[in-house]
N, C-alpha and C positions, 0 to 999 in steps of 0.2 A: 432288531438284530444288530451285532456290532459290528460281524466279519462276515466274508462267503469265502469256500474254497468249493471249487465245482466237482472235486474229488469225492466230499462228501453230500449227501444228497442233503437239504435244509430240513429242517422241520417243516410242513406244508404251510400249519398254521404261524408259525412265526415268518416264512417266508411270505406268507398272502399278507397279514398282518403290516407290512413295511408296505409305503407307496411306492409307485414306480419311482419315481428319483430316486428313492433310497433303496433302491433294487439295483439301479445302474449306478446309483454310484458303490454301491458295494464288490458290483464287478470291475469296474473300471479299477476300482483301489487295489482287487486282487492283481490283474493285472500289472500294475503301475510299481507294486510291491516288490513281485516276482519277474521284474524285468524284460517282462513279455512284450516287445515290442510288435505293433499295427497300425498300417497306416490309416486306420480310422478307428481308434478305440471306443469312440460313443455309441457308433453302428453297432462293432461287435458287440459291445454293454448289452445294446439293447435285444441283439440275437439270443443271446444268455437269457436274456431275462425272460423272453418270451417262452424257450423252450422250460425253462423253471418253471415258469408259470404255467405249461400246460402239465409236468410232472408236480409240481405241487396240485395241481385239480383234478389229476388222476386221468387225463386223458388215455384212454386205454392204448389206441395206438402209441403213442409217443414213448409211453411207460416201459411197454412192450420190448419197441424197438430200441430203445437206452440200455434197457436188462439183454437184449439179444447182444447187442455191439458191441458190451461188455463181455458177455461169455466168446463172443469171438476176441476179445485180445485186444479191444480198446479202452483204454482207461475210460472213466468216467468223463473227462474234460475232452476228451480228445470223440467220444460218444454225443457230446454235446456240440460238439463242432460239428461233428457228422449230419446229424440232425439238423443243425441250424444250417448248414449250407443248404439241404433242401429247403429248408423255409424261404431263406433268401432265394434263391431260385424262383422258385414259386411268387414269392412278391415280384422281384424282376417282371418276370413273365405276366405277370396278372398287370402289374404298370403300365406296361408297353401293349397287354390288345385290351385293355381300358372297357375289362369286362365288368359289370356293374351285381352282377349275381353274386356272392361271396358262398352260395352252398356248393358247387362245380369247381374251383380252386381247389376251397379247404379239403371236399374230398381226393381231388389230385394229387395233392400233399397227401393225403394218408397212405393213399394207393404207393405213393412216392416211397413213405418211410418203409411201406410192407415189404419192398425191393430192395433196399440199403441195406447193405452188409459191411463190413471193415471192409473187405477188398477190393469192394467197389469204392468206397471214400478213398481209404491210401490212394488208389490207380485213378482216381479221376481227381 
């Protein structure tokens, strides 16, 4: 891959295809480009990347919830922030009670995404 714009969705396979540095650094350059400024651009890189990574593997919640976010009237990038603030949350939280399970999380997160609406992202 040469470029990323999160507006448009990647190709799966060319997106799995690249390794993760060249994942995050593809977003960070979007980023960097478009003058998107954050006071931690590597983090958010690697938020992007994750959730790409689970719509390029066809995670069905995640898929789901990016197409719902969307038909409610968030862009694509802005659907992908949505998403990834749950994520991060969910990491947050899983760091701090230093739960060692990882199947009780990740479905929390799912349970999470099924709840997420724009109105809830914008207002929180």
């Amino acid at each position: 891959m040469t470029s990323y714009d999160p507006e448009t969705s990647p190709p799966p396979s060319d997106w799995l295809r690249a390794d993760e540095a060249e994942r995050i650094d593809l977003v960070t350059t979007y980023h960097r480009h478009n003058k998107i400024t954050l006071p931690n651009a590597e983090l958010h890189a690697v938020v992007h990347v994750v959730v790409e990574n689970q719509v390029a593997l066809g995670e069905e919640t995640v898929v789901g919830t990016l197409a719902r976010l969307q038909t409610e009237g968030l862009s694509r990038h802005d659907a992908l922030h949505a998403i990834g603030s749950v994520l991060a949350g969910r990491l947050y939280e899983l760091m701090q009670e230093n739960q060692d399970a990882a199947e009780e999380p990740y479905r929390q997160y799912l349970e999470e995404l099924r709840r997420l609406t724009a109105r809830s992202w914008r207002t929180g």
